[in-house]
FITIFI-772475 format. One line per field, with one value per residue (C-alpha): y, x, z; residue number from 0. Coordinates in steps of 0.05 Angstrom, whole numbers, always signed. Example, Ala and Ser with C-alpha at 12.3 -4.5 7.8 and 13.67 -1.06 7.14 Angstrom:
# FITIFI-772475
y (-90,-21)
x (+246,+273)
z (+156,+143)
n (0,1)
This chain:
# FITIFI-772475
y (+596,+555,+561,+640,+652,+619,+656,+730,+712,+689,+757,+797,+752,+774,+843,+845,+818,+866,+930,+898,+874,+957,+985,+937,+965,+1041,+1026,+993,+1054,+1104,+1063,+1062,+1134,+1151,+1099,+1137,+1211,+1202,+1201,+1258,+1248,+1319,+1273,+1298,+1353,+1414,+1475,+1511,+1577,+1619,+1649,+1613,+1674,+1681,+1715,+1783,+1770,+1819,+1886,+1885,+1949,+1948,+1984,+2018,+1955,+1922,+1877,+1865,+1876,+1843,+1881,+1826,+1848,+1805,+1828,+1808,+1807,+1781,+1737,+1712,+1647,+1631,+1592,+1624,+1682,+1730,+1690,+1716,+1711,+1732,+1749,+1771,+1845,+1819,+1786,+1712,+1687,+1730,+1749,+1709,+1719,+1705,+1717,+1697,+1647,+1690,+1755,+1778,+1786,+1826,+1803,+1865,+1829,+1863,+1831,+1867,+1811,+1821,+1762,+1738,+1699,+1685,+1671,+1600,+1603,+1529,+1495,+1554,+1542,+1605,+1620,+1591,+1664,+1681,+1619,+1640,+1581,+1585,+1629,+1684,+1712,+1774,+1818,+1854,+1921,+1895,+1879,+1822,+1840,+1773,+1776,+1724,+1708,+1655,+1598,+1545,+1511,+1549,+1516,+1520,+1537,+1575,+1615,+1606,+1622,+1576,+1593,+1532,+1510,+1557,+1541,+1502,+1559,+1614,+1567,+1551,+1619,+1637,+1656,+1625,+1638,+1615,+1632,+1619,+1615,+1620,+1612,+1608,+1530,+1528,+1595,+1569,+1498,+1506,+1501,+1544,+1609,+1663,+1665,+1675,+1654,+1590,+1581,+1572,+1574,+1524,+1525,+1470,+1472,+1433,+1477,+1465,+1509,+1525,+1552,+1624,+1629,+1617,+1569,+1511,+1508,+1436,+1406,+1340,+1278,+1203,+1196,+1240,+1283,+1345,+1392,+1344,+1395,+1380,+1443,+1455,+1522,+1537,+1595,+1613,+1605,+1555,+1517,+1547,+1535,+1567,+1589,+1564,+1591,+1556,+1474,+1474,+1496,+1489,+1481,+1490,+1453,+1459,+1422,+1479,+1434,+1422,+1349,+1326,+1280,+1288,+1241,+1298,+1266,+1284,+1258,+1221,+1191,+1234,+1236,+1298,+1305,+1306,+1362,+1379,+1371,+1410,+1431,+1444,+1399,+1334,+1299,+1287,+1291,+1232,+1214,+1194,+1201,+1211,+1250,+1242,+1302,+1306,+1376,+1414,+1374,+1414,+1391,+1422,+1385,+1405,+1383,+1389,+1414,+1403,+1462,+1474,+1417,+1419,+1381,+1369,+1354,+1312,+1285,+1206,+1164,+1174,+1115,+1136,+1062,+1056,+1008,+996,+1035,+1081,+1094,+1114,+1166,+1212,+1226,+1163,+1145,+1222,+1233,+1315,+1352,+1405,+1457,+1455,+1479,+1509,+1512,+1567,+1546,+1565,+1555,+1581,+1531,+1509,+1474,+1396,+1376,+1367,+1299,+1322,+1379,+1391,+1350,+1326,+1317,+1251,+1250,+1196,+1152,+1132,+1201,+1210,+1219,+1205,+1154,+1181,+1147,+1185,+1142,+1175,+1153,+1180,+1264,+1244,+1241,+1188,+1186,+1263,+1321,+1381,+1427,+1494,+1502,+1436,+1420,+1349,+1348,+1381,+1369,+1399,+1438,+1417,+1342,+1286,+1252,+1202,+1198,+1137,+1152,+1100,+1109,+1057,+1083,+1081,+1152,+1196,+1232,+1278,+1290,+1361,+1378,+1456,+1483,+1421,+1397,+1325,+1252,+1193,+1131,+1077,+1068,+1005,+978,+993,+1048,+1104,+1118,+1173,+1225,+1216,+1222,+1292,+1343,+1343,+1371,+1340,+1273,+1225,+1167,+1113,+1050,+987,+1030,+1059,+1121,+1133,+1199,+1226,+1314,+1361,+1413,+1466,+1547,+1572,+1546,+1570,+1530,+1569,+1583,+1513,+1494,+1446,+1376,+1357,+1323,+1371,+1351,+1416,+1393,+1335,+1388,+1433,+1379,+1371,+1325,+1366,+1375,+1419,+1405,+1467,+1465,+1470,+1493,+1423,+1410,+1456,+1438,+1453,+1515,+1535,+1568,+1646,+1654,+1676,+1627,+1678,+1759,+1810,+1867,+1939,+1987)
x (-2555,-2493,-2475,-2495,-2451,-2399,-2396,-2407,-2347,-2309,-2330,-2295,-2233,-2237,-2243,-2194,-2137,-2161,-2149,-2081,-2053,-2077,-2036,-1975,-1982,-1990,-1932,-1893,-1901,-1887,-1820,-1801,-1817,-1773,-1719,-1716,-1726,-1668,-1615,-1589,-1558,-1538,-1485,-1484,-1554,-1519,-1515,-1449,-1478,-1448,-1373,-1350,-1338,-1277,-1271,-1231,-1163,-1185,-1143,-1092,-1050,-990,-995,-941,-927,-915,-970,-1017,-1088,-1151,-1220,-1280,-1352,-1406,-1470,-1535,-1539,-1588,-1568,-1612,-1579,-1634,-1670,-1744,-1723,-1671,-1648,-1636,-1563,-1498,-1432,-1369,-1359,-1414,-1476,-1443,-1375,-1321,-1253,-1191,-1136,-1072,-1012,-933,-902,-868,-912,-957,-1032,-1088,-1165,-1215,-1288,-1345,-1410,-1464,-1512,-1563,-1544,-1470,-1428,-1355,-1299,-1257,-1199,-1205,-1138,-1094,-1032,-1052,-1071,-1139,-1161,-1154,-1179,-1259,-1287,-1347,-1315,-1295,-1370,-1379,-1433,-1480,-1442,-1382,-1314,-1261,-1199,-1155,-1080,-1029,-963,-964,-922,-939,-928,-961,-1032,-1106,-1139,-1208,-1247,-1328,-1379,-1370,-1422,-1441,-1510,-1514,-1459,-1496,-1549,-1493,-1448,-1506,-1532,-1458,-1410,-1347,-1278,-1205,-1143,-1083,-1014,-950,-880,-810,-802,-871,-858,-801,-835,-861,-935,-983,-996,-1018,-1079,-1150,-1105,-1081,-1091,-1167,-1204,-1263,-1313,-1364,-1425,-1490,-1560,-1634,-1684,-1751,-1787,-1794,-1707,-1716,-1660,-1692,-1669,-1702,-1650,-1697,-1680,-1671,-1597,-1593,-1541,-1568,-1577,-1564,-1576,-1595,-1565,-1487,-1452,-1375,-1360,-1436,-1439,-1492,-1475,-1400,-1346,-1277,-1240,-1162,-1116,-1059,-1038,-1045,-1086,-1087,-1153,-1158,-1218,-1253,-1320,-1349,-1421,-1459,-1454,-1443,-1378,-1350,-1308,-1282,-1253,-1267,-1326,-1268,-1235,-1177,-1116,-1094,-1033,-1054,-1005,-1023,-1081,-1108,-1041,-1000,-961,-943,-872,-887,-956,-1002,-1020,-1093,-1168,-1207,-1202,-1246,-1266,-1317,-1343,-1281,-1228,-1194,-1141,-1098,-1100,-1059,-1095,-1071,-1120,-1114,-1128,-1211,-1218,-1279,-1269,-1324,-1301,-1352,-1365,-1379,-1410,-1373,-1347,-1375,-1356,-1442,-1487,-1531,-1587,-1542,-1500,-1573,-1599,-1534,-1514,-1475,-1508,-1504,-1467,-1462,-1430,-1389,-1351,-1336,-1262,-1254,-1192,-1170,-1160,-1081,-1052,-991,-936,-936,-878,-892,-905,-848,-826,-818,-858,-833,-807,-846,-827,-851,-877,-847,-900,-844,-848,-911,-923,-1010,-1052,-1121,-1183,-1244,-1310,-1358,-1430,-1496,-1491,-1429,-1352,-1339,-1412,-1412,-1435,-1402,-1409,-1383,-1360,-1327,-1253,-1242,-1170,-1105,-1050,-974,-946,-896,-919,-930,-1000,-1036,-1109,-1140,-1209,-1277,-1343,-1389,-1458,-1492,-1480,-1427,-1378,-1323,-1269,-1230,-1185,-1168,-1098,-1061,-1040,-1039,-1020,-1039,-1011,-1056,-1132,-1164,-1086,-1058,-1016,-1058,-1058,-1024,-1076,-1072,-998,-995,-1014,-1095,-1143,-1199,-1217,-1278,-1284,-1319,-1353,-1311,-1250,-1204,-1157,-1102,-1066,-1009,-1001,-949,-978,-928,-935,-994,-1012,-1072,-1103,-1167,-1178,-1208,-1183,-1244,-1252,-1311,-1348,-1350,-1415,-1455,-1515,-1476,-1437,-1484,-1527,-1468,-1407,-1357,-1309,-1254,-1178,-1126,-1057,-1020,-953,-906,-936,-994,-1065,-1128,-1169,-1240,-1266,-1289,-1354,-1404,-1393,-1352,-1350,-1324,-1275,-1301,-1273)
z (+52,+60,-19,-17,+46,+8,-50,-15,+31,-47,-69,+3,-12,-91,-70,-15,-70,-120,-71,-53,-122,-138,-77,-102,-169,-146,-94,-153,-199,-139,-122,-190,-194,-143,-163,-231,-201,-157,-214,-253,-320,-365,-420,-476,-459,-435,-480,-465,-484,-428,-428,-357,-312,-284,-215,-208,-178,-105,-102,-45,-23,+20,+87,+127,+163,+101,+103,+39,+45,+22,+37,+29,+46,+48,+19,-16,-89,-145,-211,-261,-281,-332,-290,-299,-257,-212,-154,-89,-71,-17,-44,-29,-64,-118,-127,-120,-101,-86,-117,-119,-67,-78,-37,-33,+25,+73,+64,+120,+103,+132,+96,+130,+125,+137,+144,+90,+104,+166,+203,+239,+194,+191,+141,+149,+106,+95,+78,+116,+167,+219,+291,+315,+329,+254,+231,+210,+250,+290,+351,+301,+287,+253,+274,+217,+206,+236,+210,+229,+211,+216,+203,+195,+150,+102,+120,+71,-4,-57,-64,-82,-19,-19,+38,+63,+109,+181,+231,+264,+248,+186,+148,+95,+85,+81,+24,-24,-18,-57,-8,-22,-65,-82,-50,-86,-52,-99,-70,-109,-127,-161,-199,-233,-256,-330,-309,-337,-292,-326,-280,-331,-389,-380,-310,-296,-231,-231,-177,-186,-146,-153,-142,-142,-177,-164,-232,-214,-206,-128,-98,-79,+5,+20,+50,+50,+11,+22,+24,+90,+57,+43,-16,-83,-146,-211,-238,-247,-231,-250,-226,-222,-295,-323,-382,-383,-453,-434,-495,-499,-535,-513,-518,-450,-397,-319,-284,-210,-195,-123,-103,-72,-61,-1,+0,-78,-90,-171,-208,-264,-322,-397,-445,-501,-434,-458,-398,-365,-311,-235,-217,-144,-89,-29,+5,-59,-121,-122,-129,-199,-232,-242,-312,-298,-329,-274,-203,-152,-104,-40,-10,+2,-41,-101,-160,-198,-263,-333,-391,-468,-528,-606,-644,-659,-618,-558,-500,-447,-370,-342,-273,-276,-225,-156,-120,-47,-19,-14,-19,-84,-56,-10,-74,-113,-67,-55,-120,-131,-195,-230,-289,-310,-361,-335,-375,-455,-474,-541,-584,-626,-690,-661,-598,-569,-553,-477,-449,-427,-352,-322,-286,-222,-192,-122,-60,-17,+59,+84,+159,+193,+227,+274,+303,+318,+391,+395,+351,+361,+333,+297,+283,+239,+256,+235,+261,+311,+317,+371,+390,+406,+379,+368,+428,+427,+499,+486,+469,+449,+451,+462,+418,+438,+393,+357,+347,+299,+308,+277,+274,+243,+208,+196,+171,+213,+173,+105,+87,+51,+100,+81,+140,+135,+185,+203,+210,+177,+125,+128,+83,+81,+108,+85,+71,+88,+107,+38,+14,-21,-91,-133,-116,-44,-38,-33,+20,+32,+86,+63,+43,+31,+75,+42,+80,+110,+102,+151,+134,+178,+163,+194,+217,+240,+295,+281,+311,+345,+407,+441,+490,+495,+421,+386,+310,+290,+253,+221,+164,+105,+82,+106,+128,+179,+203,+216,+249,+303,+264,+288,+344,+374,+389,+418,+407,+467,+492,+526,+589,+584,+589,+544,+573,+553,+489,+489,+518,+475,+416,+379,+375,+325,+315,+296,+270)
n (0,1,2,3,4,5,6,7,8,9,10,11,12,13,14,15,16,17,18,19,20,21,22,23,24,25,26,27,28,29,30,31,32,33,34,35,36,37,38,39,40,41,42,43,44,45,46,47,48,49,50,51,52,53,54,55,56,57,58,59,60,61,62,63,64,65,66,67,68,69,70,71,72,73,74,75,76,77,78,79,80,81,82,83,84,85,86,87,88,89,90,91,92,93,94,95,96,97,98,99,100,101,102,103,104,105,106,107,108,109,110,111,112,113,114,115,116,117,118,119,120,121,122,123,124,125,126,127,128,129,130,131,132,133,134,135,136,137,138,139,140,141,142,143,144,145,146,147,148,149,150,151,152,153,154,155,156,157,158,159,160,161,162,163,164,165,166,167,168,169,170,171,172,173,174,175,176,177,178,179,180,181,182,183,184,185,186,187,188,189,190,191,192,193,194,195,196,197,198,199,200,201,202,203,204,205,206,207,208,209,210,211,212,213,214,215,216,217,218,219,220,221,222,223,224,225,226,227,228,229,230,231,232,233,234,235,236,237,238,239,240,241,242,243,244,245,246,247,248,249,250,251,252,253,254,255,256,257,258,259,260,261,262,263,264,265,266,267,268,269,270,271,272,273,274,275,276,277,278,279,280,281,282,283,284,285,286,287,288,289,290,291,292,293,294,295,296,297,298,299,300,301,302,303,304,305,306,307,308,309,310,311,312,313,314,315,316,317,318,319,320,321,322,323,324,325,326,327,328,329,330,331,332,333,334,335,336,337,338,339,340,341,342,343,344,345,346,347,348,349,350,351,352,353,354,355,356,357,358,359,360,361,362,363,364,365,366,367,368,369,370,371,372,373,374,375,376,377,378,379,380,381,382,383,384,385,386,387,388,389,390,391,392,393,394,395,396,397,398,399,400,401,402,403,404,405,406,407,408,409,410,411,412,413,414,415,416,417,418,419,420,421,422,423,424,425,426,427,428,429,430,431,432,433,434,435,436,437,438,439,440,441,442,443,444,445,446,447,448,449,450,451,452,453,454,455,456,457,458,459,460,461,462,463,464,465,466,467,468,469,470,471,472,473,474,475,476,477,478,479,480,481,482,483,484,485,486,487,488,489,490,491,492,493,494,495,496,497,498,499,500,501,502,503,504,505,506,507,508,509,510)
């Protein structure tokens, strides 16, 4: 009895290990599984096939009050991008994207934006010095059938700014579905700096986006995942084009890039590790232009980057690994392990002569920190600013007109954050108590905060006071921002006090 007890209990212990060594090895393969799934890697696999699609420069006219203006209407559209079928899309005046603006310091613009798409929606003109009432944030919604006409004068450095969807709690949705495009400001200094600028010739928009696929052409909306940060594609759009080549016919060409992703951070550089020259960032040129082989960009960042071409030579930009400041496994499951090939330049067999970057590019007025008037402080932690989420009859802060503020900027959690600021232009003083490098000198509205680092930048809240209309700061990651990482500030008169935001969250102009 005693020896068969024995040996029955043996076999419950034998089996008992054999079930759990099994779920080790099952749970083994399925973590390795989804180790390996989470990393994308297109070097060296992408067939440039397509001609990379340029978008239209957008018709202005000049009305009787001397202002020039844009007309934009949203509206649904359908593109088959080769993916096993047409894909449902929103453009603006197309099927995806939207034109180009561009417009002169000093002139006075009108954009007239009708909404073609069945549900509100608004325009941000995301890197733009205007009033908070023309600014496209979440208090500007535009009804479906209505139009917003906004209006301001530009009063800023020529620069690569672009303009998307900002209804709170949709903006992701409304971005990945297409809406978005480029607005280019030119003033007098930049024209007469040999830079390439014949726009579609040697001066090249390039709108990178990331997008998911299902097999019948559908976008793929999940905005599940691991790393917490949203859509992550495995599929590259420039300019909506998959698999894009750009012919050059001239030594040198300028490429305005723009990460127009959801939540995807780049580090462009080229596939030979050639070097190209850094020649301005979010809010315009630099003093002089960086000789560098890599740039790094979050959600919302662009760079203006000159880059020279032998003749019959191809040239692939590629996006390496990002630096996000993660953690090994933090780094794995947001994108910080991807490597994708981006856009193939072609030579002609002859290309016209282009002058050499110049030395110096254009001054740059340093804020004095010794001015500033407020040090605020901005701690970015899981879906909150400061441990608060955005709420729309909410403002923050009031900032007077007029002033120099600091605001000093950490990440305290394991995921990616990207920290835009509307209105402003700002630089940066330090990050993590250093002084930044070349790329971060210049003018920027946007930039990744990475972990165990603080950023303190420095502003100028010039014009537009308003203390009941709210300019917003947020993480430019959609899906955070969306999920409440965002706040409000006003810009107030001296001595005047913040008031309260519209009722309604938002309303729009008819015509």
């Amino acid at each position: 009895m005693a020896g068969g007890g024995s040996r029955r209990w043996l076999a419950v212990l034998l089996g008992v290990c054999s079930v759990l060594l099994l779920l080790c090895g099952v749970g083994t393969a399925v973590g390795t599984w989804v180790w390996t799934s989470n990393a994308v890697d297109t070097s060296g696999k992408v067939d440039f096939v397509n001609r990379l699609a340029v978008p239209p420069l957008a018709q202005s006219r000049i009305d009787d009050r001397g202002r020039r203006v844009f007309d934009l209407r949203a509206q649904p559209g359908r593109r088959d991008f080769g993916q096993g079928g047409p894909t449902d899309t929103w453009g603006f005046n197309g099927d995806y994207l939207g034109p180009t603006l561009r417009a002169n310091r000093g002139e006075q613009v009108v954009v007239n934006v009708v909404n073609g798409i069945g549900e509100p929606t608004s325009v941000h003109w995301h890197g733009m010095h205007l009033p908070a009432a023309m600014d496209g944030g979440p208090h500007q919604m535009v009804r479906p059938g209505a139009t917003w006409s906004p209006h301001w004068t530009v009063d800023q450095p020529a620069a690569t700014l672009w303009y998307h969807p900002h209804p709170h709690g949709r903006t992701a949705e409304h971005v990945y579905r297409g809406m978005a495009g480029m607005f280019l400001l030119d003033d007098e200094p930049s024209a007469g700096l040999p830079l390439p600028r014949r726009y579609g010739v040697d001066d090249i928009p390039v709108i990178v986006q990331d997008r998911k696929f299902e097999s019948d052409g559908r976008l793929d909306t999940d905005q599940g995942g691991i790393g917490g940060t949203g859509i992550l594609g495995d599929t590259l759009l420039v300019n909506g084009t998959v698999g894009p080549y750009l012919d050059v016919s001239t030594e040198r060409v300028r490429l305005r890039l723009l990460n127009g992703s959801n939540a995807r951070t780049y580090d462009f550089g080229f596939a030979d590790d050639r070097t190209f020259a850094l020649v301005g960032t979010d809010g315009g040129l630099l003093e002089r232009p960086h000789r560098t082989g890599r740039i790094r960009l979050s959600p919302g960042e662009r760079a203006e980057i000159v880059v020279t071409v032998r003749p019959a030579e191809r040239a692939v930009l590629r996006s390496y690994p990002p630096n996000q400041g993660l953690e090994f496994l933090g780094g794995r499951f947001t994108g910080g392990d991807d490597t994708f090939d981006v856009l193939e330049l072609r030579a002609g067999n002859r290309l016209a002569p282009s002058p050499e970057v110049p030395d110096r590019l254009t001054p740059v007025e340093r804020l004095d920190p010794a001015t500033a008037t407020e040090t605020r402080r901005f701690r970015l932690n899981g879906r909150e600013i400061n441990g608060r989420k955005m709420d729309l009859d909410r403002i923050d802060f009031a900032v007077t007109r007029g002033a120099t503020e600091i605001w000093e900027i950490e990440k305290q959690d394991a995921t990616p954050h990207s920290f835009h600021v509307h209105d402003v232009q700002f630089q940066v003083l330090s990050v993590d108590g250093r002084q930044p490098p070349p790329e971060l000198r210049g003018w920027k509205d946007t930039i990744l905060v990475t972990g165990g680092e603080e950023i303190r930048i420095i502003a100028r809240f010039a014009d537009h006071a308003d203390p009941n209309m709210p300019y917003m700061f947020h993480c430019h990651l959609l899906l955070h921002e969306d999920q409440g990482m965002m706040g409000q500030f006003v810009v107030v008169e001296p001595g005047q006090r913040a008031g309260r935001p519209p009722s309604g969250h938002g309303h729009a102009e008819h015509r």
